[in-house]
Each structure stands twice: as C-alpha cells, then as structure tokens.
VOPAGU-2260 file (C-alpha; in pm, 1 decimal, decimal comma):
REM VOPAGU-2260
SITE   aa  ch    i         X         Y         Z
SITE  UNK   A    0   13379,8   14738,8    -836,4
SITE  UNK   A    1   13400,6   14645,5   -1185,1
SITE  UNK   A    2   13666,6   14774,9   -1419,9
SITE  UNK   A    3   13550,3   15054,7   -1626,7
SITE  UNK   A    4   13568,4   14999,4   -1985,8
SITE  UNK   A    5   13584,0   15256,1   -2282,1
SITE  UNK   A    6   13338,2   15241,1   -2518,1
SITE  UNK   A    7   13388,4   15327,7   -2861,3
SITE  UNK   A    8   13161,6   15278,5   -3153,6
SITE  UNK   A    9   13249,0   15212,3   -3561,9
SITE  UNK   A   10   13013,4   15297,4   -3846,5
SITE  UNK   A   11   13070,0   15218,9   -4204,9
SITE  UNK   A   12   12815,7   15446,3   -4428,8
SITE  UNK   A   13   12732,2   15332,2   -4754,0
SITE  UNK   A   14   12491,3   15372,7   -5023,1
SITE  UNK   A   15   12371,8   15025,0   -4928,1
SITE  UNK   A   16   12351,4   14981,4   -4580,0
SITE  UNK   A   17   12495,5   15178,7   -4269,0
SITE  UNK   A   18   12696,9   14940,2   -4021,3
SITE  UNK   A   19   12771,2   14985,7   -3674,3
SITE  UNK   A   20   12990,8   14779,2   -3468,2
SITE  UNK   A   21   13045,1   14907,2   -3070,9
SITE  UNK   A   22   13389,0   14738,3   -2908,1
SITE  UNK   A   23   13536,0   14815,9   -2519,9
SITE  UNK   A   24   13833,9   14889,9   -2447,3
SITE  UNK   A   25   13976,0   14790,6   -2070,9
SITE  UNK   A   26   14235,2   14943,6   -1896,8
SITE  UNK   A   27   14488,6   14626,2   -2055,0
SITE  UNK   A   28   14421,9   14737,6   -2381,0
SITE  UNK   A   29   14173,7   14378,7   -2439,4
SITE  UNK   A   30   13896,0   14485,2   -2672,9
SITE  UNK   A   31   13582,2   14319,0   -2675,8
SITE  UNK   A   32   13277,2   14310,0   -2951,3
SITE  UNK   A   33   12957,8   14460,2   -2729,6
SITE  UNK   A   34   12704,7   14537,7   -3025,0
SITE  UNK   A   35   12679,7   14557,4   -3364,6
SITE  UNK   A   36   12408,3   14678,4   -3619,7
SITE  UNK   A   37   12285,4   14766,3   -3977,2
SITE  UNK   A   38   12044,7   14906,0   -4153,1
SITE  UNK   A   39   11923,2   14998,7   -4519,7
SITE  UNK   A   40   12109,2   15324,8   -4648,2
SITE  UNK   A   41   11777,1   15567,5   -4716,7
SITE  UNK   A   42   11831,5   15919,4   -4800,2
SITE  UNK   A   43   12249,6   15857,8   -4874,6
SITE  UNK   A   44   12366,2   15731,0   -5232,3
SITE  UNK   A   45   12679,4   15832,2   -5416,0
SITE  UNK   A   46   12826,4   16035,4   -5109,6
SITE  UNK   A   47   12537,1   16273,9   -5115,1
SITE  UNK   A   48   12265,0   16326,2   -4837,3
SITE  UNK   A   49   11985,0   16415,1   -5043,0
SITE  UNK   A   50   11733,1   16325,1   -4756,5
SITE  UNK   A   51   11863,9   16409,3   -4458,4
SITE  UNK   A   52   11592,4   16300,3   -4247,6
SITE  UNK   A   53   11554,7   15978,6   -4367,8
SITE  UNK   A   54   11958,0   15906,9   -4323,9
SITE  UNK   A   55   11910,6   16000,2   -3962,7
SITE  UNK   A   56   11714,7   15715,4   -3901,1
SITE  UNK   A   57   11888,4   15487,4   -4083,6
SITE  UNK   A   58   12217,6   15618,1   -3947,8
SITE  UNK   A   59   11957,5   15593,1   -3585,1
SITE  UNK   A   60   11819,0   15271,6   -3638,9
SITE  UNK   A   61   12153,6   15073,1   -3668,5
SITE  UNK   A   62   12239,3   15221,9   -3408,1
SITE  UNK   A   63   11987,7   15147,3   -3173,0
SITE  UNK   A   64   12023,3   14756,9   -3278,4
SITE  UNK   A   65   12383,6   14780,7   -3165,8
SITE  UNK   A   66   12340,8   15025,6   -2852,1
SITE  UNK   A   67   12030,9   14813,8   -2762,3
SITE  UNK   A   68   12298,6   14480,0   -2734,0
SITE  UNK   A   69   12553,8   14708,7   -2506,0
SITE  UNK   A   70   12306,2   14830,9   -2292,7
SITE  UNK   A   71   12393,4   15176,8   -2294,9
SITE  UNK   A   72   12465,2   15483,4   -2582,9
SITE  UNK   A   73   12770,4   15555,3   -2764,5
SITE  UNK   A   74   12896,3   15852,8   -2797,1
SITE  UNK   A   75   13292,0   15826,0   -2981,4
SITE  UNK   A   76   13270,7   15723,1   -3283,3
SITE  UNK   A   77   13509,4   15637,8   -3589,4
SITE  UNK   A   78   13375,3   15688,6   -3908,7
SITE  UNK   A   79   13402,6   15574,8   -4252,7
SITE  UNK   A   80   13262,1   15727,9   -4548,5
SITE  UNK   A   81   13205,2   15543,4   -4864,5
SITE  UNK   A   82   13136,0   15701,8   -5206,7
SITE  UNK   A   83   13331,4   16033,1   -5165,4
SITE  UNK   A   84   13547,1   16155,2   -5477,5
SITE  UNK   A   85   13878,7   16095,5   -5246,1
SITE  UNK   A   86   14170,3   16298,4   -5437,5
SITE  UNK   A   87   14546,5   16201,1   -5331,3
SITE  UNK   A   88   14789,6   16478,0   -5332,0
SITE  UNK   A   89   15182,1   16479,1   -5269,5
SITE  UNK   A   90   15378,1   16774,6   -5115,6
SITE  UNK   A   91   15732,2   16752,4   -4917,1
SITE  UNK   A   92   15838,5   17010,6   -4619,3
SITE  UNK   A   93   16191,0   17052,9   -4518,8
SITE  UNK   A   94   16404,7   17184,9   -4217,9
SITE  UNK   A   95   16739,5   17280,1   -4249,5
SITE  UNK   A   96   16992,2   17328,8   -3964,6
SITE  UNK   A   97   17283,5   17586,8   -3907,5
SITE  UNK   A   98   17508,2   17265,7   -3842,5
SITE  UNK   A   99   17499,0   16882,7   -3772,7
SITE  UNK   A  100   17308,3   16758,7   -3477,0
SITE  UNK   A  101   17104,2   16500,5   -3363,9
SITE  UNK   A  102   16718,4   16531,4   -3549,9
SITE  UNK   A  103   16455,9   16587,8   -3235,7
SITE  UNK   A  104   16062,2   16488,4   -3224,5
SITE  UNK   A  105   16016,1   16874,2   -3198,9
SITE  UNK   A  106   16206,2   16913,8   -3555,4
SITE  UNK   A  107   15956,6   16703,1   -3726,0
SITE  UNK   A  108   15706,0   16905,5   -3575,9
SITE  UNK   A  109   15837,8   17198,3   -3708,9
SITE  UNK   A  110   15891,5   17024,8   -4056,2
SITE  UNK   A  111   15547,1   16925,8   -4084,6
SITE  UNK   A  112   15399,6   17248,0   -3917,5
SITE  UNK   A  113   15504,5   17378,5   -4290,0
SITE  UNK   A  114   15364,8   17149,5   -4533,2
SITE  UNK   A  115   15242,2   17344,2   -4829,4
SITE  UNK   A  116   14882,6   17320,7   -4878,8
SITE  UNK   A  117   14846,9   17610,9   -5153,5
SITE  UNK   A  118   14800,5   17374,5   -5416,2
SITE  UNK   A  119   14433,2   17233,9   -5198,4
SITE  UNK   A  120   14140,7   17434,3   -5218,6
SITE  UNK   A  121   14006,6   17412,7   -4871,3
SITE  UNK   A  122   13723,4   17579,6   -4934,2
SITE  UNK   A  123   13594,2   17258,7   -5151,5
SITE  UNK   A  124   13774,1   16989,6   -4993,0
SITE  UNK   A  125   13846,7   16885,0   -4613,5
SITE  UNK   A  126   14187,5   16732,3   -4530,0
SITE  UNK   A  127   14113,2   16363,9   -4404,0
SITE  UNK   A  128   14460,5   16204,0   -4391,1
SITE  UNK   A  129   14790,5   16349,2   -4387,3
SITE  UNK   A  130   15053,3   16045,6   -4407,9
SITE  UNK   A  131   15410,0   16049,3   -4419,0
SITE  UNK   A  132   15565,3   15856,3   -4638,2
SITE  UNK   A  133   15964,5   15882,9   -4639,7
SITE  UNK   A  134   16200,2   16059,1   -4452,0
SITE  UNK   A  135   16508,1   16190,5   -4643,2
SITE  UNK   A  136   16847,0   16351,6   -4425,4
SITE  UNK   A  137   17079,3   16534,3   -4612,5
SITE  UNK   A  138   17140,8   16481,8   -4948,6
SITE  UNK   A  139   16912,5   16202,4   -5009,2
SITE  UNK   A  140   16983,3   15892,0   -4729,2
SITE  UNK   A  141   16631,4   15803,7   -4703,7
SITE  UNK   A  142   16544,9   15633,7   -4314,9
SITE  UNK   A  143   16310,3   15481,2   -4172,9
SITE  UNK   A  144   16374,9   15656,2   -3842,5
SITE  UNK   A  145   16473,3   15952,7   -3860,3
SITE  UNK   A  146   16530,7   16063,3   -3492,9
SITE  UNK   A  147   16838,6   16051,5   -3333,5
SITE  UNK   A  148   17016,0   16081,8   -3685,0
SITE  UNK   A  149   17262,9   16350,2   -3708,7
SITE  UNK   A  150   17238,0   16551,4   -4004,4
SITE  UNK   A  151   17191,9   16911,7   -4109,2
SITE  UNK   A  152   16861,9   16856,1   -4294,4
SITE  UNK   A  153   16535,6   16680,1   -4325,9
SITE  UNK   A  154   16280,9   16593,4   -4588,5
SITE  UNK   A  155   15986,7   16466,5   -4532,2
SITE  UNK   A  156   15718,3   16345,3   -4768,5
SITE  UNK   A  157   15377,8   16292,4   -4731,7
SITE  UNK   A  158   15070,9   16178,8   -4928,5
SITE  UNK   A  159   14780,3   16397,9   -4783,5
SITE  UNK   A  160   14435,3   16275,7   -4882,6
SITE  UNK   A  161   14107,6   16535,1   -4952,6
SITE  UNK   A  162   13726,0   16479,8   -4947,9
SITE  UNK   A  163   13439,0   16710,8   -5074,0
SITE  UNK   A  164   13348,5   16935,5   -4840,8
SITE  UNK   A  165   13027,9   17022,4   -4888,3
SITE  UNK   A  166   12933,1   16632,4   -4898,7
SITE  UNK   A  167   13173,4   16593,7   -4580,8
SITE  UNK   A  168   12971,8   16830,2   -4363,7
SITE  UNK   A  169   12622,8   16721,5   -4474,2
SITE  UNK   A  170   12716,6   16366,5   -4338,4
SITE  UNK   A  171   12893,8   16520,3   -4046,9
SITE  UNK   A  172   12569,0   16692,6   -3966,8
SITE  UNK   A  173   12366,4   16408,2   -3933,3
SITE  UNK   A  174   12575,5   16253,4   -3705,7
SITE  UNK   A  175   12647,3   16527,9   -3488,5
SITE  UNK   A  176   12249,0   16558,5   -3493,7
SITE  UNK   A  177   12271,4   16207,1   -3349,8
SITE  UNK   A  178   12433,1   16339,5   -3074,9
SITE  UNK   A  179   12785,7   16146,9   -3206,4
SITE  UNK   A  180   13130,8   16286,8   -3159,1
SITE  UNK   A  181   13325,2   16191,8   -3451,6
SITE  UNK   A  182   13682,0   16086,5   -3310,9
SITE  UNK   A  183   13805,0   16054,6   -3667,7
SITE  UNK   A  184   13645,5   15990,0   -4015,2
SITE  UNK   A  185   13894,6   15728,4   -4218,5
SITE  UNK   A  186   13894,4   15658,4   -4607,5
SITE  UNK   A  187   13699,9   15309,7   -4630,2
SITE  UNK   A  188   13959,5   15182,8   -4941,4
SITE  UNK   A  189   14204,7   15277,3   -4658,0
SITE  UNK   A  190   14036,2   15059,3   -4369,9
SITE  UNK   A  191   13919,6   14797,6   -4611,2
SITE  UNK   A  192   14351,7   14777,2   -4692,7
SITE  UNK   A  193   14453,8   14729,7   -4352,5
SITE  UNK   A  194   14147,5   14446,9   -4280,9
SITE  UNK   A  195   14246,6   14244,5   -4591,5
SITE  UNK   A  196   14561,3   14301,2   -4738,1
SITE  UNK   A  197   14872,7   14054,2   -4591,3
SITE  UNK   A  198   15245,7   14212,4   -4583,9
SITE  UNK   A  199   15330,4   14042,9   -4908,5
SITE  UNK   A  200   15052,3   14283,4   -5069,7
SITE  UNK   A  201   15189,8   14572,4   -4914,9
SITE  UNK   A  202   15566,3   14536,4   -5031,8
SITE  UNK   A  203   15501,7   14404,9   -5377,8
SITE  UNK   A  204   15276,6   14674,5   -5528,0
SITE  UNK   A  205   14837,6   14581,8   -5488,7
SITE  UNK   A  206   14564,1   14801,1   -5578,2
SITE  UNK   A  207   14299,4   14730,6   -5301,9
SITE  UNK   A  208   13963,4   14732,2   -5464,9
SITE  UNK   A  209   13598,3   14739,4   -5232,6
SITE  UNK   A  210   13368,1   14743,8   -5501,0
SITE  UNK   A  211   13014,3   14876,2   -5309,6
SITE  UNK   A  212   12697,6   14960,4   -5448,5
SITE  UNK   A  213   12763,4   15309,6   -5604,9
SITE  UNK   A  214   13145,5   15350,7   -5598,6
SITE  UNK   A  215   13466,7   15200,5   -5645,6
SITE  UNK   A  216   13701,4   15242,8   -5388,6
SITE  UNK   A  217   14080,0   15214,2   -5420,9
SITE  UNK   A  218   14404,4   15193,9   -5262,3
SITE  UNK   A  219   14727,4   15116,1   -5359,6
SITE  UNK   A  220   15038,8   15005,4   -5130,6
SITE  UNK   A  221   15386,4   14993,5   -5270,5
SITE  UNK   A  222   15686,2   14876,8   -5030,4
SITE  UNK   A  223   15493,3   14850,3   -4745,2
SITE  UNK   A  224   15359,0   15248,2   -4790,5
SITE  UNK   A  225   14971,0   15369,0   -4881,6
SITE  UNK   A  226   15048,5   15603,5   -5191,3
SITE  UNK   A  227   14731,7   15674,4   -5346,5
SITE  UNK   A  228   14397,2   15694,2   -5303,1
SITE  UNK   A  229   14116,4   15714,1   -5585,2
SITE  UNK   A  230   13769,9   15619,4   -5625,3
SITE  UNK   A  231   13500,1   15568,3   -5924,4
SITE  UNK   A  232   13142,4   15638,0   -5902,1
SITE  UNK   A  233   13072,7   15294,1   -6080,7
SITE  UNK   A  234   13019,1   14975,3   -5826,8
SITE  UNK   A  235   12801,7   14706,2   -5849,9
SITE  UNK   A  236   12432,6   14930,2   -5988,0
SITE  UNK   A  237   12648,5   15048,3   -6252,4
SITE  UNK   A  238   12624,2   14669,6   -6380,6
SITE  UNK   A  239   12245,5   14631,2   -6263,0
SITE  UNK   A  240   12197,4   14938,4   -6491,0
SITE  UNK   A  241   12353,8   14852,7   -6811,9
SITE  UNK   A  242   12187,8   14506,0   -6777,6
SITE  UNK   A  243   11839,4   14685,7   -6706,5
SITE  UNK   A  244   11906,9   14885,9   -7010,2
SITE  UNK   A  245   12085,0   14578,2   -7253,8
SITE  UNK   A  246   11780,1   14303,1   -7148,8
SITE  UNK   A  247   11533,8   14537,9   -7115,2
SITE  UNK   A  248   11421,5   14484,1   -6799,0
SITE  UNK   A  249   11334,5   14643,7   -6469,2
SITE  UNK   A  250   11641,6   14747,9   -6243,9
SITE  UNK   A  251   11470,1   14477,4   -5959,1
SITE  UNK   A  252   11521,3   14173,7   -6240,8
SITE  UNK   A  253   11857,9   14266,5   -6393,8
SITE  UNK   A  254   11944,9   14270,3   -5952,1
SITE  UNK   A  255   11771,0   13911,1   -5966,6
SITE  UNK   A  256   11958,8   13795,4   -6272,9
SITE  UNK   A  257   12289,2   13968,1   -6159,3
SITE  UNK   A  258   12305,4   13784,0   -5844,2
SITE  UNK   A  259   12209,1   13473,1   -5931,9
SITE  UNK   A  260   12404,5   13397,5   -6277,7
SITE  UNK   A  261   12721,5   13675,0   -6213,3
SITE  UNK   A  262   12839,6   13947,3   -6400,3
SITE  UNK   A  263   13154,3   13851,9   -6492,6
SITE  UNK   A  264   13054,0   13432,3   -6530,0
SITE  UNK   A  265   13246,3   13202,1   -6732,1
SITE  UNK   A  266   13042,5   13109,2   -7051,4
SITE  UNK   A  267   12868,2   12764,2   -6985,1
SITE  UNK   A  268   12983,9   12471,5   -7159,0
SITE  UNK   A  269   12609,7   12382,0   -7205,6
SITE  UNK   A  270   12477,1   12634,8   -7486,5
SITE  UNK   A  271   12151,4   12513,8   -7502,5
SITE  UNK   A  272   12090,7   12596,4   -7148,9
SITE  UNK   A  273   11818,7   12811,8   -7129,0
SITE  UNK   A  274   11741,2   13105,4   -6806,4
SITE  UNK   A  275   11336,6   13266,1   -6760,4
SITE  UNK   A  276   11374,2   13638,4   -6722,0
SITE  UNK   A  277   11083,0   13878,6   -6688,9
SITE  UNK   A  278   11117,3   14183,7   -7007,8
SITE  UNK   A  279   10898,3   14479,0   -6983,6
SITE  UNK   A  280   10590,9   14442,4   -7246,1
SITE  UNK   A  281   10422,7   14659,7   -7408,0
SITE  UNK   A  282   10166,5   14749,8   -7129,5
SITE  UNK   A  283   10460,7   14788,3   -6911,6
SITE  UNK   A  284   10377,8   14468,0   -6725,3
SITE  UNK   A  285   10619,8   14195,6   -6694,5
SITE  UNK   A  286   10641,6   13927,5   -7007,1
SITE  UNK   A  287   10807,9   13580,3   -6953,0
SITE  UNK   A  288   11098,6   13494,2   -7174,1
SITE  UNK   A  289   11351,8   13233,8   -7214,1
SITE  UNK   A  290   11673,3   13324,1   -7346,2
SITE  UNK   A  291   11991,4   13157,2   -7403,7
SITE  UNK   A  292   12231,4   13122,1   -7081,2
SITE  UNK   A  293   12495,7   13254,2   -7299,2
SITE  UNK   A  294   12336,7   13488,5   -7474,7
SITE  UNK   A  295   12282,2   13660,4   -7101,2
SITE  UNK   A  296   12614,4   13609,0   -6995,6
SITE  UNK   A  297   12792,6   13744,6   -7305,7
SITE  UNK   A  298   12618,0   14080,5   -7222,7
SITE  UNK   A  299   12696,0   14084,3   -6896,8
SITE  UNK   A  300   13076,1   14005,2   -6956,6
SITE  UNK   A  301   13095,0   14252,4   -7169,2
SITE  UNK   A  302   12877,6   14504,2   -6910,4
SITE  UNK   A  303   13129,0   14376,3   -6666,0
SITE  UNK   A  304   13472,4   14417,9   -6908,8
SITE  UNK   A  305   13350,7   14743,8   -6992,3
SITE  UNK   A  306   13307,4   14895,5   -6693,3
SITE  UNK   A  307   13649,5   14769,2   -6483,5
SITE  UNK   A  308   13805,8   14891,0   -6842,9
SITE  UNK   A  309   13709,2   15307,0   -6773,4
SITE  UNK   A  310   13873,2   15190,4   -6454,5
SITE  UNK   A  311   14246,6   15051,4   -6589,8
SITE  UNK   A  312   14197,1   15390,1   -6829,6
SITE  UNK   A  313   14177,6   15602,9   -6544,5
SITE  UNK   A  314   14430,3   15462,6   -6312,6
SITE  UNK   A  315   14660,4   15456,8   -6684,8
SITE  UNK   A  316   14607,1   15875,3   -6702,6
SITE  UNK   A  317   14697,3   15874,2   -6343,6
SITE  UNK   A  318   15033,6   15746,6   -6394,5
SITE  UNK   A  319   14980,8   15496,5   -6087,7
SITE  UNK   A  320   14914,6   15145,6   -6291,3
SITE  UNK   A  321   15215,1   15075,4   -6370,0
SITE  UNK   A  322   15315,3   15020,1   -6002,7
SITE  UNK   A  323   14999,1   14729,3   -5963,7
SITE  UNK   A  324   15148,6   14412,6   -5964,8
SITE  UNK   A  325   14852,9   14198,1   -5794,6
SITE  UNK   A  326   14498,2   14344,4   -5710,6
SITE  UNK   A  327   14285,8   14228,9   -5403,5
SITE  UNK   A  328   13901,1   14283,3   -5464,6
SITE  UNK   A  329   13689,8   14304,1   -5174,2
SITE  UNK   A  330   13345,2   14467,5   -5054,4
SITE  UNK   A  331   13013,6   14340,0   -5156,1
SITE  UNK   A  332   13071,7   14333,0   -5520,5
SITE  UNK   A  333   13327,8   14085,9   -5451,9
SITE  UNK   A  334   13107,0   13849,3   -5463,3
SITE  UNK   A  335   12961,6   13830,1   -5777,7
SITE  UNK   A  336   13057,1   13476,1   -5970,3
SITE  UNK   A  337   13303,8   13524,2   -6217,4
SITE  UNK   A  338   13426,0   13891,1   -6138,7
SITE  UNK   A  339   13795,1   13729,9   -6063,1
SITE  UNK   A  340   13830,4   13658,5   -6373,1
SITE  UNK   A  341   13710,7   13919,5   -6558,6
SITE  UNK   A  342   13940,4   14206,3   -6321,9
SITE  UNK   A  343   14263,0   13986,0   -6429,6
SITE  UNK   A  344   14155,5   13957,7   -6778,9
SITE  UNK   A  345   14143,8   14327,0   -6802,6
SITE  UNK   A  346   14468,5   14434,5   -6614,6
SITE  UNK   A  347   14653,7   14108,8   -6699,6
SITE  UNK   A  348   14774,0   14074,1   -6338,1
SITE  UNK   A  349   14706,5   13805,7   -6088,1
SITE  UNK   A  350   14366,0   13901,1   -5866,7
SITE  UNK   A  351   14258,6   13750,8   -5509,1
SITE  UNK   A  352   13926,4   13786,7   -5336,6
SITE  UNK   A  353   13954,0   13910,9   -4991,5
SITE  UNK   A  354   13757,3   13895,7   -4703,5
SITE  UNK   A  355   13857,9   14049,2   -4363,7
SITE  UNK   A  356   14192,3   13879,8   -4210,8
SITE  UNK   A  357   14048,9   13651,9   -3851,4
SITE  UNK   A  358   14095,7   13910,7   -3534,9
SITE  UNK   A  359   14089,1   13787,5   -3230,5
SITE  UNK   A  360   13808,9   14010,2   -3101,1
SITE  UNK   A  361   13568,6   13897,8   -3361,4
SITE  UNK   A  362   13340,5   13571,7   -3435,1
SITE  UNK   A  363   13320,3   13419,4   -3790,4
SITE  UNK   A  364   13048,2   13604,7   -3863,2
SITE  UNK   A  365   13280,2   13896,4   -3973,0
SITE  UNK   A  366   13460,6   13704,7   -4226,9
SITE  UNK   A  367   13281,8   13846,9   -4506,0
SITE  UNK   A  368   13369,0   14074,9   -4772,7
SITE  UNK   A  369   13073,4   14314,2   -4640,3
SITE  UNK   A  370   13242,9   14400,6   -4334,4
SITE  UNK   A  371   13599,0   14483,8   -4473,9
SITE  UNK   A  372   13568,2   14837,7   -4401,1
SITE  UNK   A  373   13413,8   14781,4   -4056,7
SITE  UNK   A  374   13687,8   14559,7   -3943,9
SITE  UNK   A  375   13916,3   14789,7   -4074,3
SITE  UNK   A  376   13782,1   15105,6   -3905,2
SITE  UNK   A  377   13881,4   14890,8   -3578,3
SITE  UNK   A  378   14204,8   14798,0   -3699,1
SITE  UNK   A  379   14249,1   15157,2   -3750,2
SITE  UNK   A  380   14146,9   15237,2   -3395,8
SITE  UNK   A  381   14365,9   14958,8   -3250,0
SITE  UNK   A  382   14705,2   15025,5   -3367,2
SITE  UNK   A  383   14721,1   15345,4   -3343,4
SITE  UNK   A  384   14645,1   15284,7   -2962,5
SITE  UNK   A  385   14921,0   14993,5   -2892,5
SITE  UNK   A  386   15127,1   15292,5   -2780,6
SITE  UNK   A  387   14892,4   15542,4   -2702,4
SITE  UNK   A  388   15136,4   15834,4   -2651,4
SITE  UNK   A  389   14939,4   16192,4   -2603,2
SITE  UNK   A  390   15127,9   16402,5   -2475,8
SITE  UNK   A  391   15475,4   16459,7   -2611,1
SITE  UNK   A  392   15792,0   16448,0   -2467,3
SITE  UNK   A  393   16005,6   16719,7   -2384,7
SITE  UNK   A  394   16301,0   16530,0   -2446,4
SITE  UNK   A  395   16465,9   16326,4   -2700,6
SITE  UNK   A  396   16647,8   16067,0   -2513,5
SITE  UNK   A  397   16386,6   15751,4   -2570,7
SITE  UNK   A  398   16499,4   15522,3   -2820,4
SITE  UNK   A  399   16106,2   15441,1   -2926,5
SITE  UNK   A  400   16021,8   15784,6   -2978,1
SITE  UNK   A  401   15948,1   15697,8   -3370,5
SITE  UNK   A  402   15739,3   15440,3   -3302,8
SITE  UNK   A  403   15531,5   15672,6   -3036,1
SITE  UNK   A  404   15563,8   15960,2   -3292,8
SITE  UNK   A  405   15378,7   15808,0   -3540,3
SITE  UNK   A  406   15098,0   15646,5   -3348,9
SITE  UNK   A  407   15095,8   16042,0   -3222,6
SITE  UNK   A  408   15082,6   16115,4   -3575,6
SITE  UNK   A  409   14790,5   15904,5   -3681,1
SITE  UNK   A  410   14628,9   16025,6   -3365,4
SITE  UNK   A  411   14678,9   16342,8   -3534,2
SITE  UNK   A  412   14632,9   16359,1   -3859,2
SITE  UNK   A  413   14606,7   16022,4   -3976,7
C-alpha cells in the first residue's frame, strides 16, 4: 500500500497571470512538485475583482492545468495576493509578574492575547500577519529566546500587517466558490523576500522590490527581522502608459517598444541609430515612423526615473529609507534592460536582480523572476512545518520550545 501523501496547492494572483503550483508532502516531510499552472489574470487588476466571473475561470483554468498533471483536485491552498494596499502597523503588549520566575510558553500567550488593535479599523482592513519582532525582559535586555528567562516582565513587539477588506473578501469569494479552503493568504513582497533574499540581505538592511504589472510590492528586512511592508499601485503599465501617452502610441506598441528596447536602457553610443514605431494618425490607424534610438530612450529614462522617484518620496515620508542599505528587485518587471541602473541611480544604493534561490524540490524552470512569489508561498509553507508543533505543551521543561513556539506562531498568525 502506497504511502499517502498530503497534497497542498500554491496560487500566486496577479493582475497578470494567476499561478498555481501543487507539491506533496510524505509522511518524512520530502516534498515533491506534482502540477503546476497559469493562466491570464481576466476580471482581477489592481487588487480589485471587478468581474468576478471571469476571475473564476481564470483562477479555474490554472487550476485545472495543474490538477490535470496530479491527477486528482486540490483542496488546501496557500494564497498570495498581489496588488493589495498592504499597511504595516507596530504595537507592543506586556505581562508583568508579582515576582521573578522563569517566563512560560503560556505567558507569551497571555502577552500576545492583549495586543492592542484599537488603533486598526477592522471593519476596513483584515489582519494578515501578526509577527513578532523582539522580545524585551525587564528593563530593556532584549532576547532572542525568551523562555526559560527569569524575570518579572515581558515585552513583546510585533509588526502586524493589514489588507483591504472589502478587496480581501471579494477574492476570498471566488476561491471559496472554487470549492478551495484557504489554509493561509501571505503578503507576496513577503514570500517573494524569503524566495530571493540571502542572510546577508536580511542583516544589513534591503528593501525587497517585485515590481508586477499594476503594483509595487515591498519589503524591508533589517537585522535579520521583516519590519515593514508597503506597496505602490505603479508596476510595470504605469511605464507602458506614460510611454503610450509621451510617443503617442497605442498601449499594445509602447508594450512592444518597452520590452524590446527597456525602460530604464543605457543611452546608445550609436546616436544615429534609428527604431520603426507605429504613432496613431490622424484616422486613428497606425502611421510608420522612425525616430531616433535615443530620442526613445531619453523618454523612457525619464518615464522610468520618474516613476521609482514617487517611490524613494514615499518610503522618505515613511521614515523607513533611511534603514535601505542595498535593494533586491525581483518580479516580472525585473526584467526590463536597464532598470538596475536606473533604481540605484535614484536611491544611490547598490541594487541586485533576483530570481528565486535553487530548492531542491524544484527544476530550473523556476529560476525566474516570475515565480518569486510562488516559490516563496512554498517556502512559507515549508518552514513553518520543519517542526510542525500543534498542539501545545502543558509544560515548560523542553529546551526547543522557542523554536516550536514560533513555527506555532506562524501557524497562527503568521
């Protein structure tokens, strides 16, 4: 009788394309890759469901590629959900003792049973992670494990991270329509982080950057801790627009030209190289031109400039950039010649293009910027079941308790 295997399935929704990836999991804790699938995003852009019908199937169809490749449905799923305006808040909860004793699991139960949420409206926004950050005993010794410390009181802080909610059940809908139960629904800045960023990133201060279709997507890590989350609605059509709009031509050519020649390009040495671009006439059909290589690429430079700009303005009024000391760009903006360059022009700080770090349980065929998130959402999945720990303990005597209390913890609430 063969071994039976969990299934569990992985979906990355975008306003591009909806990916689905479907691993097992034995009863050694080997995962394997069983399916995978995508399809084009209709009815979803920005974070909005403004057809829900036609999401379903797109949601449905890549699905069915990956199911189709397993043999049989999935049912758990792990979600991510691109585009959302993610907010980042910051609250502490403390528990203070009669007199000195050893800190307990149920203690930091207690603590975080009272983390004040009046500042959240959650009637607008849903809760999606709630991460500790620090743990502080007495008067300020901060630890990194805080059981078994004696002490008469505990601090804990945590960065708790919100979504729309309105938004947030729309897309829940669909998939519960599709007969999915969502396990857990992860920031994708946060999976795309833990698929691409190394340990050096983590300690030295990075902004993680997945630059998708509609939306920026950010997160940034200082010593070795995720401490805020933010995203833009400006990705990669933001460009296609303002190059539609600068050129004058159709949103499908300033795509074409945008692919081929970059957005962010290095001016060519050559400046009597010429490109052919279709303008709109005066019928409205399209009119042959030649233009000047440069010409082209100083507007879309400056497109380019201008738009990751509003970004280093924003991240400046959140008080947060001074803390970046490298950025990692990933996602399928990524991609586009030149855009290297122009991100480390405009924050003056050193910039690396990521794709997702080799996993064992995957071919080469995930090494590519596109499935950051996707790799992530298993990463996600995978560590917080090394120790799979359930049900807690009634005790306190088991020196690994902080390592099984916060794979509990993401269980939980991460």
């Amino acid at each position: 009788m063969a071994d039976k295997k969990e299934i569990i399935g992985f979906i990355d929704v975008a306003s591009g394309k909806v990916r689905v990836m479907i691993m097992s999991v034995d009863k050694n804790g080997k995962f394997a890759l069983e399916g995978k699938g995508e399809a084009e995003s209709a009815g979803y852009k920005g974070g909005k469901v403004f057809d829900f019908s036609a999401f379903s199937l797109s949601v449905n169809k890549a699905l069915e590629v990956a199911e189709k490749q397993v043999g049989k449905n999935v049912s758990d799923v792990i979600v991510s959900l691109s585009d959302f305006k993610y907010k980042s808040y910051f609250v502490s909860s403390s528990l203070e003792f009669s007199f000195e004793r050893k800190i307990t699991l149920r203690d930091i139960q207690q603590c975080s049973s009272k983390i004040p949420l009046q500042n959240i409206n959650l009637e607008k926004e849903t809760l999606v992670h709630i991460i500790p950050m620090e743990f502080v005993v007495d008067d300020g010794k901060v630890v990194d494990n805080p059981l078994d410390n004696f002490a008469k009181k505990i601090l804990i802080h945590y960065h708790i991270i919100t979504i729309d909610s309105k938004m947030y059940s729309d897309l829940i809908s669909v998939l519960k329509s599709l007969n999915l139960n969502i396990k857990k629904v992860v920031a994708n800045a946060y999976a795309s982080a833990l698929s691409t960023l190394i340990d050096d990133d983590k300690k030295v201060g990075s902004l993680l950057l997945d630059i998708g279709k509609s939306t920026m997507s950010m997160a940034i890590f200082i010593d070795d801790k995720f401490v805020y989350n933010y995203s833009l609605p400006l990705g990669g059509d933001a460009i296609t627009n303002s190059l539609s709009k600068q050129i004058n031509v159709r949103f499908s050519e300033a795509e074409r030209l945008k692919q081929k020649y970059g957005a962010g390009a290095p001016l060519p040495l050559d400046f009597s190289d010429y490109i052919n671009l279709f303008m709109i006439g005066e019928n409205g059909e399209n009119d042959s031109h030649e233009v000047l290589k440069s010409d082209f690429l100083t507007v879309s430079n400056n497109i380019t400039k201008g738009i990751f700009s509003i970004l280093k303005k924003c991240l400046e009024d959140k008080k947060v950039l001074n803390y970046v000391n490298r950025i990692v760009i990933t996602g399928g903006g990524s991609k586009l010649l030149g855009i290297k360059d122009i991100v480390s022009e405009v924050f003056n700080c050193p910039v690396r293009l990521a794709k997702p770090i080799k996993q064992d349980e995957f071919a080469e065929n995930f090494n590519d910027a596109d499935y950051a998130t996707l790799v992530g959402l298993f990463l996600f999945y995978k560590l917080k079941d090394v120790n799979d720990y359930t049900n807690l303990p009634s005790g306190d005597e088991d020196k690994s308790l902080f390592t099984r209390f916060m794979k509990f913890w993401m269980e939980t609430f991460g």
